[in-house]
PDB file of N, CA, C and O in Angstrom:
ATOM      1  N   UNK A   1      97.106 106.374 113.982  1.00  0.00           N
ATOM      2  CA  UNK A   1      98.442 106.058 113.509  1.00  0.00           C
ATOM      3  C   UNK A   1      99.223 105.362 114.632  1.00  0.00           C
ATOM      4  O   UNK A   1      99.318 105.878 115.746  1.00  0.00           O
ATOM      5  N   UNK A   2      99.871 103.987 114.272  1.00  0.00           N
ATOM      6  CA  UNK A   2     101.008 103.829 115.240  1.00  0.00           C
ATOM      7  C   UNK A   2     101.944 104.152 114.691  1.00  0.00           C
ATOM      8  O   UNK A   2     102.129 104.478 113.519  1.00  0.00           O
ATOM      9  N   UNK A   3     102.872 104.038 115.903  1.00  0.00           N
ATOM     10  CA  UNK A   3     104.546 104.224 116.216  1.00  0.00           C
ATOM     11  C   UNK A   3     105.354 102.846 115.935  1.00  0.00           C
ATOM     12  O   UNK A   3     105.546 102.010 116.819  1.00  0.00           O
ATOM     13  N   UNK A   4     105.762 102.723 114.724  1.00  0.00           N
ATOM     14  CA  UNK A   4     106.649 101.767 114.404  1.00  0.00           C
ATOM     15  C   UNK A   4     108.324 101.685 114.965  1.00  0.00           C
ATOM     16  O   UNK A   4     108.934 102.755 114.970  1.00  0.00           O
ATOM     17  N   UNK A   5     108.942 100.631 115.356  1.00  0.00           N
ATOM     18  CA  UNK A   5     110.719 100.692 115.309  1.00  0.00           C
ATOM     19  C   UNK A   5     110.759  99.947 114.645  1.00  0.00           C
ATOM     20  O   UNK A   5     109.978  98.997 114.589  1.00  0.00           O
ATOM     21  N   UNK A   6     112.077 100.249 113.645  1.00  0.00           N
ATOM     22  CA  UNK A   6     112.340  99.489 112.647  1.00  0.00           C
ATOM     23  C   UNK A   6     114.052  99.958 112.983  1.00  0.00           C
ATOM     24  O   UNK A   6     114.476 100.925 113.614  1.00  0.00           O
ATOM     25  N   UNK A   7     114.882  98.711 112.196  1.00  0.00           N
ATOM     26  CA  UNK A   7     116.466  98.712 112.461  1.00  0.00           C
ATOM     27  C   UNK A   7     116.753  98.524 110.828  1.00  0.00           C
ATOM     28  O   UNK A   7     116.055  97.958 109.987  1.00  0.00           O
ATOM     29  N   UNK A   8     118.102  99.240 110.678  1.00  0.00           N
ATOM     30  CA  UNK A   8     118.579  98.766 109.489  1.00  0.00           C
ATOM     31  C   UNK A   8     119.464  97.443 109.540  1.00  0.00           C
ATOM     32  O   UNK A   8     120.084  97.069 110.535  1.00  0.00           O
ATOM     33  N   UNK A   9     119.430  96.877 108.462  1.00  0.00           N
ATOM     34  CA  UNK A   9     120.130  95.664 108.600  1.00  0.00           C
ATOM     35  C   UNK A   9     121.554  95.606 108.155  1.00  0.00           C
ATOM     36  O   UNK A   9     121.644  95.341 106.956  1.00  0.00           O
ATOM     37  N   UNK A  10     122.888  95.806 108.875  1.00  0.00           N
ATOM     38  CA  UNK A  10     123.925  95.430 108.839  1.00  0.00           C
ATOM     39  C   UNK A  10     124.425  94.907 107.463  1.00  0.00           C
ATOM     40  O   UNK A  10     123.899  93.895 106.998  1.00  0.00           O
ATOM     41  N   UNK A  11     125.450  95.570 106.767  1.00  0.00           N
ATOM     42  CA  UNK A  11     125.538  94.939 105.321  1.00  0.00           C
ATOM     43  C   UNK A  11     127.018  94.254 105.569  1.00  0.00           C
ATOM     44  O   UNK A  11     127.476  93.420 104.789  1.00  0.00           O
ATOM     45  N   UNK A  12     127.775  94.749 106.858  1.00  0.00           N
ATOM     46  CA  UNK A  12     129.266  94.290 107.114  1.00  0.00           C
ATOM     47  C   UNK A  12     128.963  93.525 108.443  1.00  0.00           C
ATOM     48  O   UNK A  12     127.898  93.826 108.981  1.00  0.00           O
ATOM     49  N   UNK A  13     129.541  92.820 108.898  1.00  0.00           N
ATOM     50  CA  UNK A  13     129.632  91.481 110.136  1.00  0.00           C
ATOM     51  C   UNK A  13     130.312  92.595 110.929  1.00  0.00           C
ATOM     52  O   UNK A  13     131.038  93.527 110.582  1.00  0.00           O
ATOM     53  N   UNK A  14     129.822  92.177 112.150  1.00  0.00           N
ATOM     54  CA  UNK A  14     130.023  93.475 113.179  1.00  0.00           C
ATOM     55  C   UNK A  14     129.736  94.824 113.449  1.00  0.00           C
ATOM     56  O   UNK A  14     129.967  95.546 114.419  1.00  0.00           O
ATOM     57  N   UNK A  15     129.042  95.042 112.098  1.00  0.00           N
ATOM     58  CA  UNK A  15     128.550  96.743 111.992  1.00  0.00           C
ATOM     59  C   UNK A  15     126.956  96.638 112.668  1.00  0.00           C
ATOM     60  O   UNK A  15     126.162  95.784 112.272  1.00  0.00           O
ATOM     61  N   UNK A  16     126.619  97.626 113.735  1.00  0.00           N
ATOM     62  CA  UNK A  16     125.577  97.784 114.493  1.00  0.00           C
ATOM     63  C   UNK A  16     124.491  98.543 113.852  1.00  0.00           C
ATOM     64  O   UNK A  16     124.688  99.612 113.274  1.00  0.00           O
ATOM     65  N   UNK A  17     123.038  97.826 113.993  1.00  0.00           N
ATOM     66  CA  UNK A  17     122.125  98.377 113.347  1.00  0.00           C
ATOM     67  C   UNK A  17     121.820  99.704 113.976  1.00  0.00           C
ATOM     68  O   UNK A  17     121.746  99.771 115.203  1.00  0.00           O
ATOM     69  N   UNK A  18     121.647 100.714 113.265  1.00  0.00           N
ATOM     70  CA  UNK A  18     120.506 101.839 113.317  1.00  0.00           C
ATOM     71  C   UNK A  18     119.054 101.483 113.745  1.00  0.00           C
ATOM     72  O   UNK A  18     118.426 100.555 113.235  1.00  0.00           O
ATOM     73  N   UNK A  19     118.456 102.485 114.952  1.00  0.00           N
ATOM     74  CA  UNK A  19     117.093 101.900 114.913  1.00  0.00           C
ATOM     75  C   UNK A  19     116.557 103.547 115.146  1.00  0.00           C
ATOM     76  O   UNK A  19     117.056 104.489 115.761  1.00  0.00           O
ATOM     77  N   UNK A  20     115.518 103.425 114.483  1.00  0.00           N
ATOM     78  CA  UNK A  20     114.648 104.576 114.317  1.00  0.00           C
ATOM     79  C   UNK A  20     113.071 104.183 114.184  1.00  0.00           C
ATOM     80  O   UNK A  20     112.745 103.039 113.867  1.00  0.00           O
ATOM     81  N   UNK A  21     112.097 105.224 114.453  1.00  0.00           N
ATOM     82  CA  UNK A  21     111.097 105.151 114.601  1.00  0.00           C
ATOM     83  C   UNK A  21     110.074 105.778 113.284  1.00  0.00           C
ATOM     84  O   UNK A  21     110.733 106.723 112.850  1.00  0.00           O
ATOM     85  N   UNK A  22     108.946 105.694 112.567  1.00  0.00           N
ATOM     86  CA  UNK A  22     108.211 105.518 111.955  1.00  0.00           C
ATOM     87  C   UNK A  22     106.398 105.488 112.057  1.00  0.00           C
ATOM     88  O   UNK A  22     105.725 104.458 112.013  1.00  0.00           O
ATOM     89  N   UNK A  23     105.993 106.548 112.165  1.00  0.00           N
ATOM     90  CA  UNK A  23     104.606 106.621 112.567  1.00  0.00           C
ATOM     91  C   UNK A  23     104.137 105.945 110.881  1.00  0.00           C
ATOM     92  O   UNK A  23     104.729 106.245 109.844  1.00  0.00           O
ATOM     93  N   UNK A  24     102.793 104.869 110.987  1.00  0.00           N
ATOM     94  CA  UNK A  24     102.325 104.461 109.707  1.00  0.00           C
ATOM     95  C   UNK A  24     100.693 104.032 110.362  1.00  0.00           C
ATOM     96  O   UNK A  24     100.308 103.719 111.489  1.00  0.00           O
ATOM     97  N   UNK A  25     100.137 104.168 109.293  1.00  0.00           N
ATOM     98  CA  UNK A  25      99.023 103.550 109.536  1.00  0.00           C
ATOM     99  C   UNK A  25      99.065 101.960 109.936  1.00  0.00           C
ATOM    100  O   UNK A  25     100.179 101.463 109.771  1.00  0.00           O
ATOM    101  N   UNK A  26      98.063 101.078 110.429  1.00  0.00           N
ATOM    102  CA  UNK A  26      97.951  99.588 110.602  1.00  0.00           C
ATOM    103  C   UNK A  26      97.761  98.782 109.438  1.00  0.00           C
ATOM    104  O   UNK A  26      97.980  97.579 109.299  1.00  0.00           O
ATOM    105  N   UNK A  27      97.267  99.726 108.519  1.00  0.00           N
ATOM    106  CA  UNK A  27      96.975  99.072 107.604  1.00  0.00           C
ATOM    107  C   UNK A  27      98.429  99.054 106.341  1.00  0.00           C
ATOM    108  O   UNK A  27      98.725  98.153 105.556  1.00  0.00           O
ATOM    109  N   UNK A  28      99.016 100.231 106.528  1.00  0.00           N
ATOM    110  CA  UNK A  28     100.335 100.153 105.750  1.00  0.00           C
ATOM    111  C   UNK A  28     100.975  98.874 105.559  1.00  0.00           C
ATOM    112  O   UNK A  28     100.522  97.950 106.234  1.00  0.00           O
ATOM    113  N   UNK A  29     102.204  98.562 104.559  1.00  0.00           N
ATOM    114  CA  UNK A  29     103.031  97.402 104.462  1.00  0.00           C
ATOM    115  C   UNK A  29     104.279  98.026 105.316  1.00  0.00           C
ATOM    116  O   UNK A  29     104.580  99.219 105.359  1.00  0.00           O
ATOM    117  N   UNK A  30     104.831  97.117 105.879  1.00  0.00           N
ATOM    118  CA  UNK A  30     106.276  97.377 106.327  1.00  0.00           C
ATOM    119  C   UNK A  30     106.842  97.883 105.933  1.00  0.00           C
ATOM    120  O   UNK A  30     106.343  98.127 104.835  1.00  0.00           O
ATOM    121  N   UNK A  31     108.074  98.522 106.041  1.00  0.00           N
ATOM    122  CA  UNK A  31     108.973  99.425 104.955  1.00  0.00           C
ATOM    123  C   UNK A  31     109.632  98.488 104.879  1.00  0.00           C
ATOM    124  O   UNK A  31     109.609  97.677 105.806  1.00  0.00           O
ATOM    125  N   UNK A  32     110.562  98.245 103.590  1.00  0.00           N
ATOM    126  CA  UNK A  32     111.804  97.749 103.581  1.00  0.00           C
ATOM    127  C   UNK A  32     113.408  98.161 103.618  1.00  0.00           C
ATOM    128  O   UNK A  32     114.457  97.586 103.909  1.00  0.00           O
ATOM    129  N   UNK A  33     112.979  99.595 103.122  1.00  0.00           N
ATOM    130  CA  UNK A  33     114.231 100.261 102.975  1.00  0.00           C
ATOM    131  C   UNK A  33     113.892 101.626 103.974  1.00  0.00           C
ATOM    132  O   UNK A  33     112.718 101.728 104.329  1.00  0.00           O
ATOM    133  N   UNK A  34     114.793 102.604 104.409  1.00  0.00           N
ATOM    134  CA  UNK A  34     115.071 103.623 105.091  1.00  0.00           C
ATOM    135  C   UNK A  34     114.234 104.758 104.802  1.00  0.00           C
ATOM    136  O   UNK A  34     114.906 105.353 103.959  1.00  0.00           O
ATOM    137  N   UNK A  35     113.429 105.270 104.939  1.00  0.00           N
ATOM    138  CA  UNK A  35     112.704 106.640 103.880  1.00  0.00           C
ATOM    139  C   UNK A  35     113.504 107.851 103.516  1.00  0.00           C
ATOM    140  O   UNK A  35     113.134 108.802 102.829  1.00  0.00           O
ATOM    141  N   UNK A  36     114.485 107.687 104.002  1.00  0.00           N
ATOM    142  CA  UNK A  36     116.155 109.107 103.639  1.00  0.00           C
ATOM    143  C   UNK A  36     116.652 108.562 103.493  1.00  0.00           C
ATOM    144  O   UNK A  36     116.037 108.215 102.484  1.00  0.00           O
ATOM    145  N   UNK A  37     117.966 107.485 103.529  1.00  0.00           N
ATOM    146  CA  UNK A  37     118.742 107.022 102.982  1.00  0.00           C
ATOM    147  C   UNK A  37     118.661 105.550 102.009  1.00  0.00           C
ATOM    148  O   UNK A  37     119.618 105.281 101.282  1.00  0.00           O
ATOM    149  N   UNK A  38     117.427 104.624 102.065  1.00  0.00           N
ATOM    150  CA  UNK A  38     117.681 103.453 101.113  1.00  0.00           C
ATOM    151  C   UNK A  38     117.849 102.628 101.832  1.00  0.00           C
ATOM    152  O   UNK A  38     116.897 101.848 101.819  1.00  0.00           O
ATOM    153  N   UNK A  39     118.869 102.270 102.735  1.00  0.00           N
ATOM    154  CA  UNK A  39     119.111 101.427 103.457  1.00  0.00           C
ATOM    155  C   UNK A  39     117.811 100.687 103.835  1.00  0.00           C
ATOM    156  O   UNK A  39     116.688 101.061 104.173  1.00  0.00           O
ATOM    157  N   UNK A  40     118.873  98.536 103.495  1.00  0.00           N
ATOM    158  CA  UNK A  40     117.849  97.866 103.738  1.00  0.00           C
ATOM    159  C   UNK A  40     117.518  98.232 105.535  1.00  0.00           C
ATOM    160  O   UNK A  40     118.329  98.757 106.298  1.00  0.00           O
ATOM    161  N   UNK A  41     115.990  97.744 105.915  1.00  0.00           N
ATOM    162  CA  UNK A  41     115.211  98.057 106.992  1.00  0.00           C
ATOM    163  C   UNK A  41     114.365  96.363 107.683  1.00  0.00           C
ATOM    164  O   UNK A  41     114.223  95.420 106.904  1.00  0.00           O
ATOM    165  N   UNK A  42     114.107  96.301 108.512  1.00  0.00           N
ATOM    166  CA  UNK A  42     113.470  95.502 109.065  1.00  0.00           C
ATOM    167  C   UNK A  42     112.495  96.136 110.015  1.00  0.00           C
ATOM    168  O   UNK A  42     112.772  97.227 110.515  1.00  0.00           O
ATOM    169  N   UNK A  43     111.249  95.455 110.326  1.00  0.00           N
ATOM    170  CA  UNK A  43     110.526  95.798 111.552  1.00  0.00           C
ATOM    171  C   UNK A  43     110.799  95.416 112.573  1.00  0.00           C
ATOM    172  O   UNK A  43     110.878  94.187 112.552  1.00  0.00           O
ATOM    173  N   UNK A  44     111.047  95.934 113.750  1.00  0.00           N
ATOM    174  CA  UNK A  44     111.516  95.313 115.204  1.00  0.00           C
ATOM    175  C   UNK A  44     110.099  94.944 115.792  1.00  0.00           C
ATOM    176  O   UNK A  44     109.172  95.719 115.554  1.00  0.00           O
ATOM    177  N   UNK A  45     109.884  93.886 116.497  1.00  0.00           N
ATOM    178  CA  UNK A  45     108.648  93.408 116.516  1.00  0.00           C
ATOM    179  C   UNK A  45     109.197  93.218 118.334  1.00  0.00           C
ATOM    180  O   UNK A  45     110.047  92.514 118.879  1.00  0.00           O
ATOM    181  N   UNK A  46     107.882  94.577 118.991  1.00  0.00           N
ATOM    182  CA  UNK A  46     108.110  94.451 120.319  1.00  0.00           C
ATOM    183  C   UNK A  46     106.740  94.279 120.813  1.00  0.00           C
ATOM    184  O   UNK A  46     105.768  94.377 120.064  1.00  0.00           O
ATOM    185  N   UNK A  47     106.658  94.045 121.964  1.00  0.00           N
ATOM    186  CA  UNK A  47     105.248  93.717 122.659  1.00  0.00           C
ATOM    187  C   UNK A  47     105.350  93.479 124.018  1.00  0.00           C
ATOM    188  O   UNK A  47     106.408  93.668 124.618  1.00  0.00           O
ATOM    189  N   UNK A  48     104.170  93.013 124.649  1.00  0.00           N
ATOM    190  CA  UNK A  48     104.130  93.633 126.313  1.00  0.00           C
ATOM    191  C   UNK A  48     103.083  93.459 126.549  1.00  0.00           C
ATOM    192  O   UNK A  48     102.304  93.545 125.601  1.00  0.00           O
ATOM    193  N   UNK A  49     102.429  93.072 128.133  1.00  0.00           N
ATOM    194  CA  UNK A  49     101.291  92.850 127.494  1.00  0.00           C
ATOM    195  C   UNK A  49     100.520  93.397 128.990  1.00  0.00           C
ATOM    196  O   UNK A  49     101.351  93.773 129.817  1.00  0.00           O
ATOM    197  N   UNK A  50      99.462  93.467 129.324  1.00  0.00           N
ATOM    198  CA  UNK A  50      98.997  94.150 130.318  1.00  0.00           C
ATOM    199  C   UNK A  50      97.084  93.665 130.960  1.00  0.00           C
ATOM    200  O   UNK A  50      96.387  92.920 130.272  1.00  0.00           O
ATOM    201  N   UNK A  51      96.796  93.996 131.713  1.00  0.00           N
ATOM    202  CA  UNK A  51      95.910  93.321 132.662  1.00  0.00           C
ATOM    203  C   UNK A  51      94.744  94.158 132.668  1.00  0.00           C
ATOM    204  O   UNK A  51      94.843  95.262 133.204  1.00  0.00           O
ATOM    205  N   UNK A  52      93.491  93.752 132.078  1.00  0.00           N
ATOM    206  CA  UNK A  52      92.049  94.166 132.224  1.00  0.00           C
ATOM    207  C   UNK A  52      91.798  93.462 132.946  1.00  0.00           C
ATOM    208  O   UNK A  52      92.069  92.262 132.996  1.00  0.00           O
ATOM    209  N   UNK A  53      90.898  94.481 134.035  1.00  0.00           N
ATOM    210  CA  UNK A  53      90.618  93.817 135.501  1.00  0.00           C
ATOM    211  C   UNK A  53      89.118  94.539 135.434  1.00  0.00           C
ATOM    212  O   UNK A  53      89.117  95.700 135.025  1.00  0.00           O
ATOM    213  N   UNK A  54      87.771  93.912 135.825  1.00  0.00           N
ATOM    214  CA  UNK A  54      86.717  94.288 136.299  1.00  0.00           C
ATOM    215  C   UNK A  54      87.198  93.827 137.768  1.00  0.00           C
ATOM    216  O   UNK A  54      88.009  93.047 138.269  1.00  0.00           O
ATOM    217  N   UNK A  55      85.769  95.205 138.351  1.00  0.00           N
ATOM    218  CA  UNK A  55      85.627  94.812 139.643  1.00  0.00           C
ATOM    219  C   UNK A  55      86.950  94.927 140.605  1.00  0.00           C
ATOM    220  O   UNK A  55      87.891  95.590 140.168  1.00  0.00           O
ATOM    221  N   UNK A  56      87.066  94.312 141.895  1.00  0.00           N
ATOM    222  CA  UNK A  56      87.760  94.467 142.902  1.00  0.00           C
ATOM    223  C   UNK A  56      89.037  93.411 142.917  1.00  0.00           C
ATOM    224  O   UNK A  56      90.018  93.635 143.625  1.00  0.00           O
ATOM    225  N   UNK A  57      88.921  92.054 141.937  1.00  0.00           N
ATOM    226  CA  UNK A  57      89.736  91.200 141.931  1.00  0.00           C
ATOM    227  C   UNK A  57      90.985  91.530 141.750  1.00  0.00           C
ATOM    228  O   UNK A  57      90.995  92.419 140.899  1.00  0.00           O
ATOM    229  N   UNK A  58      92.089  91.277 142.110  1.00  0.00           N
ATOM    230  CA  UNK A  58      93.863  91.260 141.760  1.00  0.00           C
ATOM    231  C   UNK A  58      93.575  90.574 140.431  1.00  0.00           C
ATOM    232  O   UNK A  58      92.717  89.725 140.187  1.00  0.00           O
ATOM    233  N   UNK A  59      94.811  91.329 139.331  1.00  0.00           N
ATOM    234  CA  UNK A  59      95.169  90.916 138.211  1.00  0.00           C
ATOM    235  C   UNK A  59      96.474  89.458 138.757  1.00  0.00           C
ATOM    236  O   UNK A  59      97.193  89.346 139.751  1.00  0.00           O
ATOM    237  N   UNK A  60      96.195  88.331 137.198  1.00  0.00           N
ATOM    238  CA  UNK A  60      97.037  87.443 137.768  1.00  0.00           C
ATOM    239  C   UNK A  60      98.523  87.387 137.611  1.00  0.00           C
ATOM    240  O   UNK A  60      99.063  88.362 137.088  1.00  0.00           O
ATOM    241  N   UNK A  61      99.191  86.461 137.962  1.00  0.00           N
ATOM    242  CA  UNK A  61     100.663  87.079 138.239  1.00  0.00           C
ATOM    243  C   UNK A  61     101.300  86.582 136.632  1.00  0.00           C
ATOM    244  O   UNK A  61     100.790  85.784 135.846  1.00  0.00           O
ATOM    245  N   UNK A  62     102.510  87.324 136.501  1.00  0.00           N
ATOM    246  CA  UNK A  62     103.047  87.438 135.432  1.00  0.00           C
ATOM    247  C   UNK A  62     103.816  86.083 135.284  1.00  0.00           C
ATOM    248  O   UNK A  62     104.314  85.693 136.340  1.00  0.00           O
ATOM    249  N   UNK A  63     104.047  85.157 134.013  1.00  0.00           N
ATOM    250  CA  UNK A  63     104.340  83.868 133.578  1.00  0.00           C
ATOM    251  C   UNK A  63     105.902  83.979 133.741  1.00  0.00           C
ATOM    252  O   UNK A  63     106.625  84.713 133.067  1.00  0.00           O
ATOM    253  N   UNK A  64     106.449  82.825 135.107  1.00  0.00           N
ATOM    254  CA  UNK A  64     107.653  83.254 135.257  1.00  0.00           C
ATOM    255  C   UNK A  64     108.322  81.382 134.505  1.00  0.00           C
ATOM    256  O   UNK A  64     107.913  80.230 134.364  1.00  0.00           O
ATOM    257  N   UNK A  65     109.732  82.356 134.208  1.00  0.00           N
ATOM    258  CA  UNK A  65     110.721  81.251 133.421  1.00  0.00           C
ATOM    259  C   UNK A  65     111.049  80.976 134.368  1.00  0.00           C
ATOM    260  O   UNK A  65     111.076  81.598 135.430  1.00  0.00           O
ATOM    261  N   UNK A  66     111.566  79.250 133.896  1.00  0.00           N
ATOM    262  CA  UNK A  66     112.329  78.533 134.060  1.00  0.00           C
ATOM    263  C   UNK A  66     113.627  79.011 134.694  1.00  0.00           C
ATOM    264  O   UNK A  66     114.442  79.739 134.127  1.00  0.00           O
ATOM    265  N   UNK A  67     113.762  78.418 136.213  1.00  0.00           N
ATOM    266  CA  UNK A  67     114.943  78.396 136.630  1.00  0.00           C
ATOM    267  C   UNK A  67     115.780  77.802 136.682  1.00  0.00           C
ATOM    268  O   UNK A  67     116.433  77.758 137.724  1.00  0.00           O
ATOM    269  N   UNK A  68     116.163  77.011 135.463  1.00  0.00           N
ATOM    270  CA  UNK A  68     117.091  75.830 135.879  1.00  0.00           C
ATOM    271  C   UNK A  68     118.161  76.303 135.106  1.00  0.00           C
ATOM    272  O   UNK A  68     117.882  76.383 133.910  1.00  0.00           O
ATOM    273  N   UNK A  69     119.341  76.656 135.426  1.00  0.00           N
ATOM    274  CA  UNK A  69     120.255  76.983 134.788  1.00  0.00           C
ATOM    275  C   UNK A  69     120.614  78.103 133.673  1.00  0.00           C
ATOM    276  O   UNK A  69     121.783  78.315 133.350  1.00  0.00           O
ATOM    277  N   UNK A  70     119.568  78.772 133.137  1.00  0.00           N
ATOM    278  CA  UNK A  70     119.426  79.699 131.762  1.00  0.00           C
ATOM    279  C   UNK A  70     118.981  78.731 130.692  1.00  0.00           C
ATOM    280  O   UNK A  70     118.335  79.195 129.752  1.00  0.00           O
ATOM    281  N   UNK A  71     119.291  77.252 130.729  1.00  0.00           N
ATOM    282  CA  UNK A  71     119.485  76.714 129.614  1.00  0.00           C
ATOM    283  C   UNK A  71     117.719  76.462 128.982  1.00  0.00           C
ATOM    284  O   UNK A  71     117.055  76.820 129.955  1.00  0.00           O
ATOM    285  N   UNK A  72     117.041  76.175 128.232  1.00  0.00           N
ATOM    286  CA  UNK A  72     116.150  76.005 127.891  1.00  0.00           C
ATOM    287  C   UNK A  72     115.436  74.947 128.145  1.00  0.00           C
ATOM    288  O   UNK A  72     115.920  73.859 127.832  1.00  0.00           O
ATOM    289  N   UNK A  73     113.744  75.013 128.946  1.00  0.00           N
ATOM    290  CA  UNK A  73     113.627  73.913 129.093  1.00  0.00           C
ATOM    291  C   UNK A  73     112.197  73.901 128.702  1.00  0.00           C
ATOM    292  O   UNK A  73     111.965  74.986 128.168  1.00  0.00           O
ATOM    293  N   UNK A  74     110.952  73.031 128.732  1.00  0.00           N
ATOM    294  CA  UNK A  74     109.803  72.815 128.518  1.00  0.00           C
ATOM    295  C   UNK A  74     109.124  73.696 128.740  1.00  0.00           C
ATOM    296  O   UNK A  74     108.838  73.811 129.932  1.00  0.00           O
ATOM    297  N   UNK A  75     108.642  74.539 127.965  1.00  0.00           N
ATOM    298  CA  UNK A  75     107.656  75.686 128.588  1.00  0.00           C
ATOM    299  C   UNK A  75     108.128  77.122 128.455  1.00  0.00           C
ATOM    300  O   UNK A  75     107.468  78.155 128.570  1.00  0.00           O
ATOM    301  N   UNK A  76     109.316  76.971 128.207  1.00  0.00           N
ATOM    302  CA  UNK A  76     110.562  78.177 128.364  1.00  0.00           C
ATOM    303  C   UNK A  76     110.089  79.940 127.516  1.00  0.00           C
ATOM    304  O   UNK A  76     110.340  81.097 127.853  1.00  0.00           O
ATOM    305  N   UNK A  77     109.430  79.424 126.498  1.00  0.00           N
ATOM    306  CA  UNK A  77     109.057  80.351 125.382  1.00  0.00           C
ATOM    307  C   UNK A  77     110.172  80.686 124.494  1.00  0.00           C
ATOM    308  O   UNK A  77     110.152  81.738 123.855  1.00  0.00           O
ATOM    309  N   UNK A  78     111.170  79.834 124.413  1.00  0.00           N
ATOM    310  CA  UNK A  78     112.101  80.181 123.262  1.00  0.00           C
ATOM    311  C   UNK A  78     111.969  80.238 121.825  1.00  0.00           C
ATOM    312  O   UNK A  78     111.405  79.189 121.515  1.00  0.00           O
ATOM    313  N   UNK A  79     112.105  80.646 121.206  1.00  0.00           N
ATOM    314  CA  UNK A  79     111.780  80.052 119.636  1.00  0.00           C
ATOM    315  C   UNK A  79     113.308  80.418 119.042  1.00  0.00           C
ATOM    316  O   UNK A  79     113.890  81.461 118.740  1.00  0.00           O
ATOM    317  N   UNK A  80     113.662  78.880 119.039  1.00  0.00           N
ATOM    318  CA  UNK A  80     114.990  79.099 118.176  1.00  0.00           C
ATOM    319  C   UNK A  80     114.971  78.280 116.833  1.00  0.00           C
ATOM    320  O   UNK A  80     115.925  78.344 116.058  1.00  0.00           O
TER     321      UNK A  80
END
């Protein structure tokens, strides 16, 4: 079983989502709604990622952003 986060989705402008957690199988569908209250739900989609190393070698270094200003540039990983 994993450990799902999921947020409810805001029905008023400015009102802050709820986020709660959800053990489900992999194979389950997403929830859409709250499992106690109804409320619409979304999946929070987090990730991270980590280093299999054989042997004696150093793992390699972590993919650093763009320093030019904050603003977005080639390579950046934004998806807007």
């Amino acid at each position: 079983m994993a450990t799902y986060l999921y947020e409810t989705i805001p029905s008023k402008q400015g009102e802050e989502p709820q986020t709660f957690e959800v053990q489900q199988s992999m194979k389950d569908a997403p929830l859409t709604t709250h499992p106690q209250t109804g409320v619409p739900v979304r999946r929070v989609i987090t990730g991270g990622f980590g280093f299999v190393s054989k042997g004696g070698s150093a793992p390699a270094p972590a993919p650093q952003r763009p320093s030019s200003g904050g603003g977005c540039g080639s390579g950046c990983g934004c998806h807007h």
